[in-house]
KOLGU-4560 file (N, C-alpha, C; in nm, 3 decimals, padded with zeros to 5 digits):
<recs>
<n_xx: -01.165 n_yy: 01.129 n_zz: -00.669 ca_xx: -01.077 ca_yy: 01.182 ca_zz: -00.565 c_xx: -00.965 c_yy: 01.081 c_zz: -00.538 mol: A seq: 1 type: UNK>
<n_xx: -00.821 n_yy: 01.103 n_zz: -00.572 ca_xx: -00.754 ca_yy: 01.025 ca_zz: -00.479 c_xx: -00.700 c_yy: 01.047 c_zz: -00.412 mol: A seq: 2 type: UNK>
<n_xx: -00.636 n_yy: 00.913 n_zz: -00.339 ca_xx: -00.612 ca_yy: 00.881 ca_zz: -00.181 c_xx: -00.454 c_yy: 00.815 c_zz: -00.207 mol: A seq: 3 type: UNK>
<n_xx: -00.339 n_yy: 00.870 n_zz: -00.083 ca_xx: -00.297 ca_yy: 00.863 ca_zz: -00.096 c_xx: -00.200 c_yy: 00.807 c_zz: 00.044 mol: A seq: 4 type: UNK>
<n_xx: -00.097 n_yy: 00.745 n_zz: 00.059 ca_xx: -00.056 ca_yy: 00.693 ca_zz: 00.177 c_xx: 00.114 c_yy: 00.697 c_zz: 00.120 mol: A seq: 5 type: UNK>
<n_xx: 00.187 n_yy: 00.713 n_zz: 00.229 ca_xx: 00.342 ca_yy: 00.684 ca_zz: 00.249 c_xx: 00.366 c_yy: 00.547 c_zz: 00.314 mol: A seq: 6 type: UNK>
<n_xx: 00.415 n_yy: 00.441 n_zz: 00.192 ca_xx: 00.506 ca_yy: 00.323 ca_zz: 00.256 c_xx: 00.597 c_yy: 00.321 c_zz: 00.330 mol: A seq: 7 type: UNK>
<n_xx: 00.670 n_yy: 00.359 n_zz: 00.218 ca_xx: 00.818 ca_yy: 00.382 ca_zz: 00.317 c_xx: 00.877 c_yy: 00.532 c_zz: 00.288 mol: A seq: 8 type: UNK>
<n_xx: 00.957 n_yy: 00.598 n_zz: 00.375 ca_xx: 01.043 ca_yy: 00.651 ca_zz: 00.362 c_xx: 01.224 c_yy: 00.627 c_zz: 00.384 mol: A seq: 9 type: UNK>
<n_xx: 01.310 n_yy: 00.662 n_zz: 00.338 ca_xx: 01.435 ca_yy: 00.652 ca_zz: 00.379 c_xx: 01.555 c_yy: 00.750 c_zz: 00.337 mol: A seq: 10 type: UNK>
<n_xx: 01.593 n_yy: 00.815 n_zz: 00.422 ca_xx: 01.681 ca_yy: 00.926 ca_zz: 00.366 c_xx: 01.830 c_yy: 00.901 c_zz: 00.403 mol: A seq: 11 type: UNK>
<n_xx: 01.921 n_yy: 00.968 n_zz: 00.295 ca_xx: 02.044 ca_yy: 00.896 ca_zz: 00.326 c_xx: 02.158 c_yy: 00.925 c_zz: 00.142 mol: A seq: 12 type: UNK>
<n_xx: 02.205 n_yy: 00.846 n_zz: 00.146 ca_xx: 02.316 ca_yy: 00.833 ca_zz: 00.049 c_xx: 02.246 c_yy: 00.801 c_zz: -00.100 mol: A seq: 13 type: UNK>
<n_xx: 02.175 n_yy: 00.732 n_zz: -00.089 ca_xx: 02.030 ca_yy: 00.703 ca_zz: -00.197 c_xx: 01.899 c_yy: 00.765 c_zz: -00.071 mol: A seq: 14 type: UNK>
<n_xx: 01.824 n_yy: 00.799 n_zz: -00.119 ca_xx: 01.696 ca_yy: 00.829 ca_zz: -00.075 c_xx: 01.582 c_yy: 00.743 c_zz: -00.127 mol: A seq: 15 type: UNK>
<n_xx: 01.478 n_yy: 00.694 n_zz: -00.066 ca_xx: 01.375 ca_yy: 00.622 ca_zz: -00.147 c_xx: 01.288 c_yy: 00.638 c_zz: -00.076 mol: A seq: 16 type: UNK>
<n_xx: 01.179 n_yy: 00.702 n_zz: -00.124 ca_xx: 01.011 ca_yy: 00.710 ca_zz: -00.140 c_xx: 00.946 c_yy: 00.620 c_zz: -00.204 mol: A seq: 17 type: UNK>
<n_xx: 00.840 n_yy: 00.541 n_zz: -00.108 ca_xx: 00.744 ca_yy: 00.463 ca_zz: -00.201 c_xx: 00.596 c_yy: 00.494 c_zz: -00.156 mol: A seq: 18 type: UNK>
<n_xx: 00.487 n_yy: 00.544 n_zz: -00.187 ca_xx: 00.404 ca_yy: 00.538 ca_zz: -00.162 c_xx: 00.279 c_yy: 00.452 c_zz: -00.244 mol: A seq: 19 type: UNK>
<n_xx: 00.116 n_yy: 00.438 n_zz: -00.160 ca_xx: 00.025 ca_yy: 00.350 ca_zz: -00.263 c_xx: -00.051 c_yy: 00.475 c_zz: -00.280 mol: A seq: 20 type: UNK>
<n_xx: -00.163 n_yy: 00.467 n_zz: -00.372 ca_xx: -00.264 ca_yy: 00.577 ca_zz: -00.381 c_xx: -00.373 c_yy: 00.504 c_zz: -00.497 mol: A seq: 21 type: UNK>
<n_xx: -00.414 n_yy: 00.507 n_zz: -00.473 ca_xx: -00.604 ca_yy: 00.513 ca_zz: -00.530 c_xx: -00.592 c_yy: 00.627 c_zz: -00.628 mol: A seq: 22 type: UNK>
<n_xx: -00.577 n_yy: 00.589 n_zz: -00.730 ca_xx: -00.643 ca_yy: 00.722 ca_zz: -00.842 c_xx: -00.752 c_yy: 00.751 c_zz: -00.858 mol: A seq: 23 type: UNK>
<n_xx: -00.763 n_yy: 00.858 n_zz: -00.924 ca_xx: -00.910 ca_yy: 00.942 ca_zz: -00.925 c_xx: -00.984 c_yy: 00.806 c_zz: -01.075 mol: A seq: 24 type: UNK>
<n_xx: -00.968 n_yy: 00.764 n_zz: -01.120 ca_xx: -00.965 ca_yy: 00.632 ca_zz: -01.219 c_xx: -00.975 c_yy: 00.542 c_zz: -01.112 mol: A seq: 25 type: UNK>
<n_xx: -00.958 n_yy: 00.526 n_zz: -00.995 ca_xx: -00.987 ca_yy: 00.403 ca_zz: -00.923 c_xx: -00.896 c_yy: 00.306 c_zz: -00.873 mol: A seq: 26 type: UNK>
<n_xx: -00.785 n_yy: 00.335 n_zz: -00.976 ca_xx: -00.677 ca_yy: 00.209 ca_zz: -00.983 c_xx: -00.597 c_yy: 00.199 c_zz: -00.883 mol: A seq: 27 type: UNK>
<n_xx: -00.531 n_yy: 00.112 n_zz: -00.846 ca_xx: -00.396 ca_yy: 00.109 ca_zz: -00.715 c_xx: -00.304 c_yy: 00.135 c_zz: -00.815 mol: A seq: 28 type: UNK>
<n_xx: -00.223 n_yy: 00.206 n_zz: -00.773 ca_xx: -00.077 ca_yy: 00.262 ca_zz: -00.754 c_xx: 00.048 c_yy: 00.256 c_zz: -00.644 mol: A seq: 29 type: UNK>
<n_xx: 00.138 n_yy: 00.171 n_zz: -00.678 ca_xx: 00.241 ca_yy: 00.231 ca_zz: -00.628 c_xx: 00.347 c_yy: 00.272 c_zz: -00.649 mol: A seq: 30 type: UNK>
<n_xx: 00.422 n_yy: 00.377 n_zz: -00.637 ca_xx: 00.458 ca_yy: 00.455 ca_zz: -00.680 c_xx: 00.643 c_yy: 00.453 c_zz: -00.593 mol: A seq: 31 type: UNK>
<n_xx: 00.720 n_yy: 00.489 n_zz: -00.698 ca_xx: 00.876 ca_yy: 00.531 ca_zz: -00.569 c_xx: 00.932 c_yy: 00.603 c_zz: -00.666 mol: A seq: 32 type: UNK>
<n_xx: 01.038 n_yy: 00.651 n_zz: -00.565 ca_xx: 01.157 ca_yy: 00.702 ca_zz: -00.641 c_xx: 01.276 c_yy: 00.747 c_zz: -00.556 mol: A seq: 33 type: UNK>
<n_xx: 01.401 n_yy: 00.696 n_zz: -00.623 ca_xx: 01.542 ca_yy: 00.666 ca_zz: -00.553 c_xx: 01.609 c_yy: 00.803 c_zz: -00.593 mol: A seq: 34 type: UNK>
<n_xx: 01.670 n_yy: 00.886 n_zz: -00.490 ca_xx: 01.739 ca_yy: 00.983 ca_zz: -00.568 c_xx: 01.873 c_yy: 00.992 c_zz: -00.469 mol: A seq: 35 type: UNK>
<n_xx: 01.934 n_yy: 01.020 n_zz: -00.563 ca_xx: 02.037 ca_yy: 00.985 ca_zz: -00.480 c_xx: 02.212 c_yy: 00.953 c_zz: -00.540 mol: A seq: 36 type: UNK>
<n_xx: 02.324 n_yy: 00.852 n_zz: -00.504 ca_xx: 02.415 ca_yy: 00.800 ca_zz: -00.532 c_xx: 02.347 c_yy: 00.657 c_zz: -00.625 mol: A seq: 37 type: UNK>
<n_xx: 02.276 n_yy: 00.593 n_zz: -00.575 ca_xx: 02.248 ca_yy: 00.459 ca_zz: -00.627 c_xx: 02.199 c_yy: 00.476 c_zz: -00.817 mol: A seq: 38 type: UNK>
<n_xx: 02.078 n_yy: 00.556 n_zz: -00.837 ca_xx: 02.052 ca_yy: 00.567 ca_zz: -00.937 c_xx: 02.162 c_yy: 00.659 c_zz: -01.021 mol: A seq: 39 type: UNK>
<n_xx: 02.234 n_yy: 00.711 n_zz: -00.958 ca_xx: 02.318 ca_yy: 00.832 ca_zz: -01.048 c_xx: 02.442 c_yy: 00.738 c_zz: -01.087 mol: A seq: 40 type: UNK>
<n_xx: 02.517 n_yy: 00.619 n_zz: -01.033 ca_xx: 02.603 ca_yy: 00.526 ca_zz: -01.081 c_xx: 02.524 c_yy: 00.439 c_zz: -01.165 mol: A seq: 41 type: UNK>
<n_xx: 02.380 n_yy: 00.375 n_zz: -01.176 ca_xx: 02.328 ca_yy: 00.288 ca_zz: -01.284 c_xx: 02.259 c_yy: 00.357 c_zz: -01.331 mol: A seq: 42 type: UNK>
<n_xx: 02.239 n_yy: 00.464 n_zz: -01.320 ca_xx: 02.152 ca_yy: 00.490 ca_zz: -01.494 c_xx: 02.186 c_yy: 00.638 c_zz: -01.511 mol: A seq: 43 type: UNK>
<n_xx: 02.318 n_yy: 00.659 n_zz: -01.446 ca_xx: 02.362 ca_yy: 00.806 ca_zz: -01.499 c_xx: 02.274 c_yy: 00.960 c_zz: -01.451 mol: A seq: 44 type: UNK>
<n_xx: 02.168 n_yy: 00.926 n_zz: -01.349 ca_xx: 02.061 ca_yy: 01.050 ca_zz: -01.351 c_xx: 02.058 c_yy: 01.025 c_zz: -01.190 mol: A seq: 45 type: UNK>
<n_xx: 02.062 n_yy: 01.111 n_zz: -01.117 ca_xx: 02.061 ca_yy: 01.116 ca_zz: -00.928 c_xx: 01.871 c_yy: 01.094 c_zz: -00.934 mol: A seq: 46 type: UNK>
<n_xx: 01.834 n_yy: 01.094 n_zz: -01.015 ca_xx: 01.686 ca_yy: 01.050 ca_zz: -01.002 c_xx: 01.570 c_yy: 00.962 c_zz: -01.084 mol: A seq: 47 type: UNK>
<n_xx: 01.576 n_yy: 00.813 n_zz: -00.999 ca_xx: 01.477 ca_yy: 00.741 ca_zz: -01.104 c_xx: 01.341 c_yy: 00.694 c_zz: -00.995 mol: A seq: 48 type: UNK>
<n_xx: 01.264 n_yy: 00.688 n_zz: -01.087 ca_xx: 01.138 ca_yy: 00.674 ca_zz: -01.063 c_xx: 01.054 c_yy: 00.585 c_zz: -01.148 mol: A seq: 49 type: UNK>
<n_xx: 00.961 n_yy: 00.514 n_zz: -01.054 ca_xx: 00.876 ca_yy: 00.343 ca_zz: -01.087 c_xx: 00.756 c_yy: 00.369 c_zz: -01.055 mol: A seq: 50 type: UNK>
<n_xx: 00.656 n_yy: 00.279 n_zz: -01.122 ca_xx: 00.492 ca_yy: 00.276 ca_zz: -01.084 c_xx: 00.498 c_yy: 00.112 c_zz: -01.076 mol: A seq: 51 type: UNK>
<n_xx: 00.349 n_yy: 00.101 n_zz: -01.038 ca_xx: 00.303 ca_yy: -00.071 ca_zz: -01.052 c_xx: 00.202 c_yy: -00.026 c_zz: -01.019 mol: A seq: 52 type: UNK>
<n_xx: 00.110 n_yy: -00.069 n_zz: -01.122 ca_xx: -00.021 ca_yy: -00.021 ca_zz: -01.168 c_xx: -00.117 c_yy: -00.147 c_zz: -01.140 mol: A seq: 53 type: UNK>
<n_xx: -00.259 n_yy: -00.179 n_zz: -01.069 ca_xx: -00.332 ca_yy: -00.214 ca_zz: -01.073 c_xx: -00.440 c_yy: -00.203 c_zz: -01.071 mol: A seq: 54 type: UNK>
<n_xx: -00.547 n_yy: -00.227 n_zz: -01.215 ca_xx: -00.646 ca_yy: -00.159 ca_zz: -01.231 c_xx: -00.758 c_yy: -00.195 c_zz: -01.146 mol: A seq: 55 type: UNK>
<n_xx: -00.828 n_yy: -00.128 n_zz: -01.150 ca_xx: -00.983 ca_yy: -00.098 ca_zz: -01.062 c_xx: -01.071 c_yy: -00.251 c_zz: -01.055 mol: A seq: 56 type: UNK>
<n_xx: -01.061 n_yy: -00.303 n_zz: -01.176 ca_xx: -01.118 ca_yy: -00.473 ca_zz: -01.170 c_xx: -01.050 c_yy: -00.549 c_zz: -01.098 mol: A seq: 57 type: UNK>
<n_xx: -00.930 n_yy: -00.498 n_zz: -01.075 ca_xx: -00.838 ca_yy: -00.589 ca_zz: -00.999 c_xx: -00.827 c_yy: -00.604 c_zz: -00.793 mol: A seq: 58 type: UNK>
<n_xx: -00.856 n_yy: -00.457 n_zz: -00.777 ca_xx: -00.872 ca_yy: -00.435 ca_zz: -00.639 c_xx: -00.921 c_yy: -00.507 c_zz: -00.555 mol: A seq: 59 type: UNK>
<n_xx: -01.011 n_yy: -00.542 n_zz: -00.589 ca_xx: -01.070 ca_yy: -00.635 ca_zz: -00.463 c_xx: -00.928 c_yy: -00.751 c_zz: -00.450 mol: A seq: 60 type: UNK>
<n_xx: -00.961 n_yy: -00.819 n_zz: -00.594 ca_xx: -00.867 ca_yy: -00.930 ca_zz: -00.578 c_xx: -00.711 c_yy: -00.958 c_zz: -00.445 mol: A seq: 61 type: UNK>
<n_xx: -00.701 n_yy: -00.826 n_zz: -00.487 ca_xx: -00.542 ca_yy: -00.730 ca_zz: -00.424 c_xx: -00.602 c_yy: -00.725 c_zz: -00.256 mol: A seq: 62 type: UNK>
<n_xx: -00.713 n_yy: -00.715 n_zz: -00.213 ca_xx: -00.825 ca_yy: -00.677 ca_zz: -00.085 c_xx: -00.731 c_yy: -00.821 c_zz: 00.009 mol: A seq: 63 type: UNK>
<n_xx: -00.834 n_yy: -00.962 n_zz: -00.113 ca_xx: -00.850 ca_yy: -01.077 ca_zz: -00.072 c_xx: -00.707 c_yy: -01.126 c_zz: -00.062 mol: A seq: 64 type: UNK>
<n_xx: -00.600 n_yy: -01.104 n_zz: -00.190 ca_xx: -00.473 ca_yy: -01.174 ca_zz: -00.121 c_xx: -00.356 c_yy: -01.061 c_zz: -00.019 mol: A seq: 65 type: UNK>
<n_xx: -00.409 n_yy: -00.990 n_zz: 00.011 ca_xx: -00.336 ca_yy: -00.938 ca_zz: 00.122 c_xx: -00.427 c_yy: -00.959 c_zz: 00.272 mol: A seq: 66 type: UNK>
<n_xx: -00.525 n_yy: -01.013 n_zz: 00.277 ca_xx: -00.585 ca_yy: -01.044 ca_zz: 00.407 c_xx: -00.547 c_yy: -01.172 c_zz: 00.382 mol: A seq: 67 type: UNK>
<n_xx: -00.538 n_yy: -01.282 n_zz: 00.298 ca_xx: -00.479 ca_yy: -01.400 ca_zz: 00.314 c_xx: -00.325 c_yy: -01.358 c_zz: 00.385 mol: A seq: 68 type: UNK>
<n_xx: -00.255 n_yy: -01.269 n_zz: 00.312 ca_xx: -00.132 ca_yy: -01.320 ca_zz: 00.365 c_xx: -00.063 c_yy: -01.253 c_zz: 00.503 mol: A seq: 69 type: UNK>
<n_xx: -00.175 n_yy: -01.192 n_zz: 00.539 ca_xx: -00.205 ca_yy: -01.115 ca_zz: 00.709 c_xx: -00.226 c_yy: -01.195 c_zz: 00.757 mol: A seq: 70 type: UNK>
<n_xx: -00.353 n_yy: -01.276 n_zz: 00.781 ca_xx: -00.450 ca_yy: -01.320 ca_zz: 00.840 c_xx: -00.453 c_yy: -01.482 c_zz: 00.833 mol: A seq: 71 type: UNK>
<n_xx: -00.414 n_yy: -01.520 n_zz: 00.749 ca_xx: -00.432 ca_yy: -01.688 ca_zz: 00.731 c_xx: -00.373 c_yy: -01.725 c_zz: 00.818 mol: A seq: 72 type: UNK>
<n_xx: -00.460 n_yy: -01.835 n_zz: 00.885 ca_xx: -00.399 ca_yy: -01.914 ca_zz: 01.005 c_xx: -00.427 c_yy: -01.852 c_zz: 01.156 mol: A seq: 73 type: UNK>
<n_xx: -00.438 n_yy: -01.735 n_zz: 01.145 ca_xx: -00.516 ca_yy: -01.637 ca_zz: 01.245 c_xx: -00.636 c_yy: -01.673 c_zz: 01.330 mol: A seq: 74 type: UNK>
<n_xx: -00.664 n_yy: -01.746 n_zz: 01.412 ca_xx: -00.825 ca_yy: -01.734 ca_zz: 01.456 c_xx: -00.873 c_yy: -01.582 c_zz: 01.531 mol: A seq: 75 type: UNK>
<n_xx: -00.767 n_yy: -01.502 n_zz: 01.547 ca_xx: -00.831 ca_yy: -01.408 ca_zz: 01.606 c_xx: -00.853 c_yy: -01.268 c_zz: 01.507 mol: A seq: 76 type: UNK>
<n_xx: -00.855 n_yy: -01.365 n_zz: 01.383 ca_xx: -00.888 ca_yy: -01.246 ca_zz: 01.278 c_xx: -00.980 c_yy: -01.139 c_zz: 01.229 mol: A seq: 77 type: UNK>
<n_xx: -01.091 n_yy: -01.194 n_zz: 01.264 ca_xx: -01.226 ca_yy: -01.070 ca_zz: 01.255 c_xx: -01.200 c_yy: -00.949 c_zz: 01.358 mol: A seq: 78 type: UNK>
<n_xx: -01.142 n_yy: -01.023 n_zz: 01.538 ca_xx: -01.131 ca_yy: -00.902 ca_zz: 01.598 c_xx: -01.035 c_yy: -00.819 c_zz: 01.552 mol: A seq: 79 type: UNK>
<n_xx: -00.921 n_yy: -00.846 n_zz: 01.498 ca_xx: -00.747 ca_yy: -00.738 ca_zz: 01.470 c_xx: -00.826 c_yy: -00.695 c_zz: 01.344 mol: A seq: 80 type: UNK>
<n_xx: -00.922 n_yy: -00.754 n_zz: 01.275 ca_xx: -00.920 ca_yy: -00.686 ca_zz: 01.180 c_xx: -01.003 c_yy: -00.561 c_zz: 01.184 mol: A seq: 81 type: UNK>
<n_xx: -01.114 n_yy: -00.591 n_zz: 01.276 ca_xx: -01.248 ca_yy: -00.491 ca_zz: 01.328 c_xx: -01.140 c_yy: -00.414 c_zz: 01.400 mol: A seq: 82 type: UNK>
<n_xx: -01.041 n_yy: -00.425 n_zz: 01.503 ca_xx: -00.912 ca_yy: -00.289 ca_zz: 01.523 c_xx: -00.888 c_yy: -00.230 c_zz: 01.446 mol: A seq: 83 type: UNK>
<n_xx: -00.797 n_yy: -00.284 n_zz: 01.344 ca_xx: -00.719 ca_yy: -00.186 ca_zz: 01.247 c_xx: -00.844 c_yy: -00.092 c_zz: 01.157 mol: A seq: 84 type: UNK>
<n_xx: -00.972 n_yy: -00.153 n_zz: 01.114 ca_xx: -00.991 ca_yy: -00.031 ca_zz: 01.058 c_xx: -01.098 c_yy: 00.026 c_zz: 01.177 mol: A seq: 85 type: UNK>
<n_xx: -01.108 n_yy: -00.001 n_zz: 01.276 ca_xx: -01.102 ca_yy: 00.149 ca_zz: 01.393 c_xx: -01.028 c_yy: 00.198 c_zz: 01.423 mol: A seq: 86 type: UNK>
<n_xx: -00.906 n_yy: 00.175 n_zz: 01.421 ca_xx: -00.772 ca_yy: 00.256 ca_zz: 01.383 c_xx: -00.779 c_yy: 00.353 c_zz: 01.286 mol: A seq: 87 type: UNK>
<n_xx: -00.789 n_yy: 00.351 n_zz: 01.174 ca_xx: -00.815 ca_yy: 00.377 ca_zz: 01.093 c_xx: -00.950 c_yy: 00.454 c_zz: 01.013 mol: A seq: 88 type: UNK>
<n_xx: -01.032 n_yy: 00.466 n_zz: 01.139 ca_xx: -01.144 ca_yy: 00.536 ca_zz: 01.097 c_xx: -01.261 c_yy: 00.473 c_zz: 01.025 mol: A seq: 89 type: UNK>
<n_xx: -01.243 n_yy: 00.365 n_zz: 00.992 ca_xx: -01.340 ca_yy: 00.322 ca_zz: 00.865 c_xx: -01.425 c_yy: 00.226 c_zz: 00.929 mol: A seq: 90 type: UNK>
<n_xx: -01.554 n_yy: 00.272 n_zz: 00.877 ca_xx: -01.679 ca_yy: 00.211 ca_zz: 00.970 c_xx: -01.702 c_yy: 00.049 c_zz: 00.932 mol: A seq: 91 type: UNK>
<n_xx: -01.766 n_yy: 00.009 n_zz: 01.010 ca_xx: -01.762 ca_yy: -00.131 ca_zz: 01.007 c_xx: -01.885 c_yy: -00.207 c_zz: 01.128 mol: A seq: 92 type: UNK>
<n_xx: -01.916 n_yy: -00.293 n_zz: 01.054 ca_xx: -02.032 ca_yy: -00.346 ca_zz: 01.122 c_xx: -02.014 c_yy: -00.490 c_zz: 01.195 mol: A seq: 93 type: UNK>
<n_xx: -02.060 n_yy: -00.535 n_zz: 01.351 ca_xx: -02.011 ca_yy: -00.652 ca_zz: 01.394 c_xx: -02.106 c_yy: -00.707 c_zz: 01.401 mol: A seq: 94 type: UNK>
<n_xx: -02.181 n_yy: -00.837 n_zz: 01.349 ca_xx: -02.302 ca_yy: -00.892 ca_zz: 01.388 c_xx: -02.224 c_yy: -01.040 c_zz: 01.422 mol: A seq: 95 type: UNK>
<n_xx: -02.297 n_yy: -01.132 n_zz: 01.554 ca_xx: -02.320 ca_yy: -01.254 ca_zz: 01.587 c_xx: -02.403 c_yy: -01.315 c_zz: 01.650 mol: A seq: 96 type: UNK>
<n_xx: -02.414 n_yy: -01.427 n_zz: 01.652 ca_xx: -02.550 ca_yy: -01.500 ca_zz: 01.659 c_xx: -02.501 c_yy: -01.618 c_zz: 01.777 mol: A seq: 97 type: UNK>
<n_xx: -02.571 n_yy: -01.671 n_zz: 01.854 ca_xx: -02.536 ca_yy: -01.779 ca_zz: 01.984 c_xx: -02.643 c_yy: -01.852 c_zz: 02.009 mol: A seq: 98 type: UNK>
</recs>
Protein backbone atom coordinates (compact mmCIF):
# COMPACT_ATOMS: atom_id res chain seq x y z
CA UNK A 1 0.00 0.00 0.00
CA UNK A 2 1.33 3.40 -0.53
CA UNK A 3 1.39 6.45 1.39
CA UNK A 4 1.48 9.52 0.30
CA UNK A 5 1.99 13.30 1.60
CA UNK A 6 2.16 16.96 -0.10
CA UNK A 7 5.49 19.01 0.59
CA UNK A 8 5.01 21.79 -0.99
CA UNK A 9 2.67 23.38 -3.10
CA UNK A 10 3.01 26.69 -5.20
CA UNK A 11 0.91 28.13 -7.85
CA UNK A 12 1.74 30.94 -10.05
CA UNK A 13 3.85 31.79 -13.26
CA UNK A 14 5.82 28.34 -12.82
CA UNK A 15 3.80 26.03 -10.62
CA UNK A 16 5.61 23.39 -8.43
CA UNK A 17 4.42 20.29 -6.71
CA UNK A 18 6.60 18.22 -4.57
CA UNK A 19 5.40 15.50 -2.71
CA UNK A 20 7.12 12.20 -0.47
CA UNK A 21 5.35 8.77 -0.66
CA UNK A 22 6.24 5.29 0.48
CA UNK A 23 5.78 2.90 -2.40
CA UNK A 24 3.94 -0.14 -2.43
CA UNK A 25 7.96 -1.62 -2.85
CA UNK A 26 8.61 0.22 0.35
CA UNK A 27 10.92 2.80 -0.98
CA UNK A 28 10.87 6.74 -0.24
CA UNK A 29 10.04 8.86 -2.97
CA UNK A 30 10.07 12.21 -3.75
CA UNK A 31 8.57 13.29 -6.30
CA UNK A 32 7.82 17.18 -8.19
CA UNK A 33 6.95 18.78 -11.03
CA UNK A 34 7.26 22.48 -12.42
CA UNK A 35 4.75 23.43 -15.00
CA UNK A 36 4.64 26.35 -16.07
CA UNK A 37 6.91 29.50 -17.77
CA UNK A 38 10.17 28.24 -16.02
CA UNK A 39 10.44 24.77 -17.56
CA UNK A 40 8.89 25.85 -21.00
CA UNK A 41 12.04 28.57 -21.50
CA UNK A 42 14.79 25.65 -20.35
CA UNK A 43 13.78 22.70 -21.72
CA UNK A 44 11.23 23.81 -24.30
CA UNK A 45 8.08 21.70 -22.62
CA UNK A 46 5.56 23.87 -19.93
CA UNK A 47 6.09 20.52 -18.06
CA UNK A 48 9.06 18.82 -16.26
CA UNK A 49 9.11 16.39 -13.77
CA UNK A 50 11.86 14.72 -11.03
CA UNK A 51 12.03 11.71 -8.56
CA UNK A 52 14.75 10.97 -5.76
CA UNK A 53 14.49 7.59 -4.97
CA UNK A 54 15.44 5.91 -1.72
CA UNK A 55 15.34 2.38 -1.30
CA UNK A 56 13.66 0.43 1.52
CA UNK A 57 17.33 -0.58 3.15
CA UNK A 58 17.87 2.85 3.28
CA UNK A 59 14.82 4.24 5.33
CA UNK A 60 15.57 3.94 8.55
CA UNK A 61 18.91 5.53 7.88
CA UNK A 62 16.78 8.66 6.27
CA UNK A 63 14.46 8.08 10.01
CA UNK A 64 17.91 8.68 11.98
CA UNK A 65 19.39 11.69 9.93
CA UNK A 66 16.34 13.70 9.85
CA UNK A 67 15.70 13.39 13.72
CA UNK A 68 19.38 14.40 14.01
CA UNK A 69 18.81 17.39 12.07
CA UNK A 70 15.34 18.27 14.01
CA UNK A 71 16.29 17.36 17.20
CA UNK A 72 20.06 17.59 17.92
CA UNK A 73 20.83 19.76 20.65
CA UNK A 74 17.16 19.59 21.79
CA UNK A 75 16.73 18.39 25.45
CA UNK A 76 13.16 18.55 25.12
CA UNK A 77 13.17 16.01 22.43
CA UNK A 78 11.36 12.79 23.41
CA UNK A 79 8.41 15.12 24.56
CA UNK A 80 7.96 17.27 20.79
CA UNK A 81 8.65 14.18 19.50
CA UNK A 82 5.90 11.94 21.54
CA UNK A 83 3.58 15.38 20.15
CA UNK A 84 4.14 15.28 16.67
CA UNK A 85 3.35 11.74 16.20
CA UNK A 86 0.11 12.32 18.40
CA UNK A 87 -0.44 14.77 16.01
CA UNK A 88 -0.23 12.62 13.69
CA UNK A 89 -1.99 9.65 14.88
CA UNK A 90 0.75 7.18 15.28
CA UNK A 91 0.89 5.18 18.40
CA UNK A 92 3.65 5.32 20.61
CA UNK A 93 4.74 4.13 23.87
CA UNK A 94 6.21 6.34 26.99
CA UNK A 95 8.05 4.37 29.63
CA UNK A 96 10.31 5.96 32.70
CA UNK A 97 11.91 4.91 35.56
CA UNK A 98 12.89 7.31 38.98
Amino acid sequence: MARRIKLYESRGETSIFIDAEIKGTGDLQLSGQDVGEAPRKFYGDSDYEYWLTVSKEYKDDVLLLLLEKMYSGNSSVISEFKELLESGGIPCKFHSWA
